[in-house]
C-alpha positions in Angstrom: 18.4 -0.2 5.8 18.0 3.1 7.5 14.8 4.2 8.9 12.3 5.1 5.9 15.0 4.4 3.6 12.5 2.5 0.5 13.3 -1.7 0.3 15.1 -2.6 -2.7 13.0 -4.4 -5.5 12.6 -7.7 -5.5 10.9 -10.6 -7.1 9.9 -14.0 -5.4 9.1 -17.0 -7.7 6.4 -19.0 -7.0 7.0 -21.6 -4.2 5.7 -24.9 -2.9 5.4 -25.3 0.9 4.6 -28.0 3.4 2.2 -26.7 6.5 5.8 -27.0 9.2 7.2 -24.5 6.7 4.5 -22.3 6.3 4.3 -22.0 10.2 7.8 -21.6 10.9 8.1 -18.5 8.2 5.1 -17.0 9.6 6.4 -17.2 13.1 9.6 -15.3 11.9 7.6 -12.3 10.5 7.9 -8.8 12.4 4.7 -9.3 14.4 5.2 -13.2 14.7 2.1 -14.6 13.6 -0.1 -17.7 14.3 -1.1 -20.3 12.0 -3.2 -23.6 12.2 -4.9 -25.6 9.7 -7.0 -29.1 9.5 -5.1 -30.2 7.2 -1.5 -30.4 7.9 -0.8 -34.1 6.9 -1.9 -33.0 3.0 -1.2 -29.2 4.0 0.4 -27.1 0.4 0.8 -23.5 -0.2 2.2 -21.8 -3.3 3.3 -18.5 -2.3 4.9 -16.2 -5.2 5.1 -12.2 -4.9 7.4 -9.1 -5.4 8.4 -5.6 -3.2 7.7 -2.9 -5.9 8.3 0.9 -4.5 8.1 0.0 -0.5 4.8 -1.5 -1.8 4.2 -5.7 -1.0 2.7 -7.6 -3.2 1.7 -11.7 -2.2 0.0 -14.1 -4.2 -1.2 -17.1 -2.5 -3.2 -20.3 -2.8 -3.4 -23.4 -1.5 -4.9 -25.2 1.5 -7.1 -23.8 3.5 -5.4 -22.0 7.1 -6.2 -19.5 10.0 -3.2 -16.8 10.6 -3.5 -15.1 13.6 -2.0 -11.9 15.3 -3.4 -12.0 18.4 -1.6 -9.1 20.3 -2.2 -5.3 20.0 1.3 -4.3 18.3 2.6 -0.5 18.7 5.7 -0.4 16.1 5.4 2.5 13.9 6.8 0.3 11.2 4.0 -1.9 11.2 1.5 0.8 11.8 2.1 2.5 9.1 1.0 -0.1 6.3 -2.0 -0.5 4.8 -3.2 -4.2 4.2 -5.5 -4.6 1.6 -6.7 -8.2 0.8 -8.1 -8.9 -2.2 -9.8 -12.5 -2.8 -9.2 -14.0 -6.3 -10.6 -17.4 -6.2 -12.6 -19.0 -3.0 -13.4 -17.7 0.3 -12.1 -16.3 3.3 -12.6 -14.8 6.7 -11.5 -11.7 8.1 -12.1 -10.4 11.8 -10.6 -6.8 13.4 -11.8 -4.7 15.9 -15.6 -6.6 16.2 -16.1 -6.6 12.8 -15.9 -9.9 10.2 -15.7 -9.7 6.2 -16.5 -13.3 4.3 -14.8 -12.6 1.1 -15.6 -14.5 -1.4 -14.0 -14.3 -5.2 -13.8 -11.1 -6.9 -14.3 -9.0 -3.0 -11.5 -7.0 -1.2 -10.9 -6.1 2.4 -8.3 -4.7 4.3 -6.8 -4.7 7.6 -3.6 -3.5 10.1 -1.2 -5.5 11.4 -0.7 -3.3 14.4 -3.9 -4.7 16.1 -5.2 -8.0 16.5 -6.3 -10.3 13.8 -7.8 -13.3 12.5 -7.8 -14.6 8.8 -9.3 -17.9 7.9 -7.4 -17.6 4.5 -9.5 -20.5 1.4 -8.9 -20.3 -2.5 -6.4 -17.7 -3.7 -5.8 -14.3 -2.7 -3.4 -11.0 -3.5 -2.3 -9.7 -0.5 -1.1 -5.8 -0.4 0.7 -4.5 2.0 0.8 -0.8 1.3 2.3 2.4 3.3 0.3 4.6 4.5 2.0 7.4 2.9 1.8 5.7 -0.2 -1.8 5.7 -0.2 -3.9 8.7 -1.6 -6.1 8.6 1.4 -5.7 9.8 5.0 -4.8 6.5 7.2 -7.8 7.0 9.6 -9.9 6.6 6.5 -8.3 2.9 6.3 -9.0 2.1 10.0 -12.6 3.5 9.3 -13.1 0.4 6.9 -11.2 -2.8 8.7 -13.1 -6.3 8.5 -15.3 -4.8 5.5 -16.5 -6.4 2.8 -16.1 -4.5 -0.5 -18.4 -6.0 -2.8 -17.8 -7.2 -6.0 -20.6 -5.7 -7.1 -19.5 -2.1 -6.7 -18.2 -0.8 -9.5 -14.9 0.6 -8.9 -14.3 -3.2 -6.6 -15.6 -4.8 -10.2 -12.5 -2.6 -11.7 -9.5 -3.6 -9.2 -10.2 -7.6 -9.6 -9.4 -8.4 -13.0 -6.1 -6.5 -12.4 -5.4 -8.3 -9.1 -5.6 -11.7 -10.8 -3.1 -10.2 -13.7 -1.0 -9.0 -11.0 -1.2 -12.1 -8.8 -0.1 -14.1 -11.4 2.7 -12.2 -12.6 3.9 -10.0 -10.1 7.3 -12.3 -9.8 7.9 -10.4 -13.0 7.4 -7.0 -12.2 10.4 -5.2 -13.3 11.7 -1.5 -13.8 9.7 1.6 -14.2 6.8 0.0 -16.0 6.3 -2.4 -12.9 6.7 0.2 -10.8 3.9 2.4 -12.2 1.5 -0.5 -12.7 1.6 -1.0 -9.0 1.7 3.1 -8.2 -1.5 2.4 -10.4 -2.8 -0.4 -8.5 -1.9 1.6 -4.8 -4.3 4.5 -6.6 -6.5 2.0 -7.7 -6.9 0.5 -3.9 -7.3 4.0 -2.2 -10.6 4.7 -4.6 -11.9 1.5 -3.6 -11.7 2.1 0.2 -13.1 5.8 -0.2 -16.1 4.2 -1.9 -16.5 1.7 0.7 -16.3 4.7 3.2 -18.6 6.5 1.3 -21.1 3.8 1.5 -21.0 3.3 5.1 -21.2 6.4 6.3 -23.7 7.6 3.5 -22.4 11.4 4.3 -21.2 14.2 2.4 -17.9 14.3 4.4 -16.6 11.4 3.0 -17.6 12.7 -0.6 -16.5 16.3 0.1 -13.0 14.7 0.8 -12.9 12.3 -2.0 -13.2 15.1 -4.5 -10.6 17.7 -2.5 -8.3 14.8 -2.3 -8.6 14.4 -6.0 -8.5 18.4 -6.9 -5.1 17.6 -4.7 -3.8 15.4 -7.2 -4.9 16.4 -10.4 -3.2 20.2 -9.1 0.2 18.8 -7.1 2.3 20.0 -9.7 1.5 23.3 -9.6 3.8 25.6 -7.0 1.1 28.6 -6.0 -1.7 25.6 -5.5 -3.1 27.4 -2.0 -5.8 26.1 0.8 -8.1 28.8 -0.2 -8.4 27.8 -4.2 -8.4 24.6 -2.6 -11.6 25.6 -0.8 -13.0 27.9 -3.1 -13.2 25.2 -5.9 -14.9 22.4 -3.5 -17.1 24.9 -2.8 -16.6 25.7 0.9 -14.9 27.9 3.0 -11.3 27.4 4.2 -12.1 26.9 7.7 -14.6 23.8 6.9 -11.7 22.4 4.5 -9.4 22.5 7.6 -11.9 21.0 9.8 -12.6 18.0 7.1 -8.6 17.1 6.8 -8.5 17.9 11.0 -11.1 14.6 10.9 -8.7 12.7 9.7 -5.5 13.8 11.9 -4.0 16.0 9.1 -4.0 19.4 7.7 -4.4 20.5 4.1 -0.9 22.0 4.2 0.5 18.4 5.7 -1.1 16.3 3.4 -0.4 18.3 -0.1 3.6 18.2 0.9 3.5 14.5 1.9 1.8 13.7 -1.8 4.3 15.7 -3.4 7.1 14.1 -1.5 5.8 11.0 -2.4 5.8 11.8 -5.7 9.3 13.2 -5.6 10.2 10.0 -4.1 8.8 7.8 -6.9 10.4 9.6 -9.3 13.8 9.7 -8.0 13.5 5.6 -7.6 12.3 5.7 -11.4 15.0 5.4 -13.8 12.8 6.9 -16.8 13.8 10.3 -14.3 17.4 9.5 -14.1 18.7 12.4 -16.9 17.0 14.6 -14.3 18.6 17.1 -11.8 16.8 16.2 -8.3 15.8 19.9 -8.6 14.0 19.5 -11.9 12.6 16.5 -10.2 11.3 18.7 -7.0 9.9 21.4 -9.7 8.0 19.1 -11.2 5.8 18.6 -8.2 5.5 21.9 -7.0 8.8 22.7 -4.9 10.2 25.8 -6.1 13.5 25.9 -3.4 15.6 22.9 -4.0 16.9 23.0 -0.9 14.0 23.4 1.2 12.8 20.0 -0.6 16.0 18.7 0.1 15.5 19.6 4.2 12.2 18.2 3.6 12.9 15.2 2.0 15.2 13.9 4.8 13.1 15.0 7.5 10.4 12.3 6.1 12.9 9.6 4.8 16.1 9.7 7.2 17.7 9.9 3.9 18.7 12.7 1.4 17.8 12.9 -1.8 20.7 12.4 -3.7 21.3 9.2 -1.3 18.1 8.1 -1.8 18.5 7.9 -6.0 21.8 6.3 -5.3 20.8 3.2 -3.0 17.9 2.6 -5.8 20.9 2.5 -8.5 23.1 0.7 -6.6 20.4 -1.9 -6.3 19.0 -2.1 -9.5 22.7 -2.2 -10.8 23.6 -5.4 -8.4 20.5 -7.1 -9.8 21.6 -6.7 -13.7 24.8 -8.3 -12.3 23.5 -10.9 -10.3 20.1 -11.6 -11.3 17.1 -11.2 -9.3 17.0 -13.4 -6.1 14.3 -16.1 -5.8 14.2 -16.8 -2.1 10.0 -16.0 -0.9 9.0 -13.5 1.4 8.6 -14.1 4.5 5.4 -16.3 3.9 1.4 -14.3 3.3 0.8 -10.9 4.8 4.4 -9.6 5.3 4.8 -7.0 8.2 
């Protein structure tokens, strides 16, 4: 698969496995991981999951054991994905940077890969492994919340937990465009959660201020002559605070409008609702007036056109009409 090139869709039925199995798949994983349990004589897992739109989904359950990464990690591949943990049944543990998170059923945390790790994984949990790019918050605001316990209490955390469970349950079902915007829903549905967590923490209007730009963002991507000073002038503040809000996070407001839009371009083209659509008219639709400027822009962020892009989605989907969707599991809990 070239670089950023989207996975194909896939589906993984649910699956039984012994503690020597477990261990072996998570020692083939990108970052190899570490796991130990007390019970490996009696030791079962029943893993089950899809990949939906580049986004990972994992269901598991089982007996209780402790996966590690113990090594900082500087792949850009496994930087750039969110992990969002979300317990459905049970407890667990998680520990990052100092921080620990005791989940317990109806809570959600989240963490990287790219650093150092410990979860001491009880009961059943959805697992989410999301790009960063997919996610409609900056990454730093991710990092800003590792090894935190959202609370099932909060509302918008009370929200994401009966959906998880649906999802956990079925995702080995997920198919098409419907699947794929339940899970764009989901992905949406996660980024809220951690900007309220961020918003609690931190107690600051920052965080607020940029929750509600982000979402005049969205609600306006469509629109071609969207601007940083209307931006601005309807969050209230000047143009030079807006920059210095998105420069907190490593970004610019011009940056992070064009990599929403392309992500919405993106979604589309993999969508086959869309297909009786010119890539241009897809581009227009989110606010790119020059099809060929999109075009240049596109590859520049995906290391693959456009027009190849919407292919290698067809080609897939057509494969599994013909062949059926494969059943082999991921490669076991917390994919990198």
């Amino acid at each position: 698969m070239k670089p950023g090139e989207q996975p194909p869709d896939r589906r993984f039925a649910r699956l039984l496995l012994n503690y020597d199995d477990t261990r072996r798949r998570f020692s083939e994983t990108t970052v190899p991981l570490l796991c130990t349990t007390t019970e490996s004589q009696t030791f079962r897992t029943a893993v089950s999951g899809a990949i939906v739109g580049g986004v990972v989904l994992n269901a598991i359950s089982g007996s209780r054991h402790t996966v590690e990464q113990p090594h900082q990690h500087g792949g850009s591949e496994t930087g750039a994905n969110a992990m969002i943990h979300i317990q459905l049944t049970g407890e667990s543990t998680l520990e990052q940077d100092g921080r620990a998170a005791a989940v317990r059923a109806g809570d959600i945390t989240a963490y990287t890969a790219a650093r150092p790790f410990l979860l001491d994984h009880g009961g059943e949990s959805l697992i989410v492994r999301i790009p960063h790019r997919a996610l409609p918050v900056p990454a730093s605001t991710v990092d800003d919340v590792v090894a935190v316990r959202f609370e099932r209490e909060r509302p918008l955390v009370g929200i994401v937990h009966p959906l998880a469970v649906q999802l956990g349950r079925t995702a080995h079902r997920l198919e098409g465009g419907a699947g794929r915007r339940l899970v764009e829903s989901a992905v949406g549905m996660l980024g809220a959660v951690v900007v309220e967590a961020l918003q609690a923490r931190e107690s600051g209007a920052n965080a607020s201020q940029l929750d509600q730009v982000i979402e005049y963002i969205e609600v306006n991507l469509s629109r071609p002559d969207l601007s940083v000073a209307e931006i601005a002038s309807a969050n209230f503040m000047s143009v030079r605070k807006l920059h210095a809000l998105f420069g907190e996070h490593d970004s610019t407001v011009a940056a992070w409008v064009r990599s929403r839009r392309l992500e919405r371009c993106r979604s589309d083209l993999a969508d086959s609702e869309f297909g009786g659509l010119r890539i241009a008219e897809v581009a227009a639709r989110w606010g790119f007036k020059d099809a060929a400027h999109f075009s240049r822009l596109f590859t520049g962020r995906y290391a693959i056109s456009p027009r190849e892009f919407r292919a290698s989605v067809a080609g897939v989907a057509a494969r599994a009409r013909v062949t059926g969707p494969r059943t082999d599991p991921p490669l076991v809990a917390v994919p990198l």
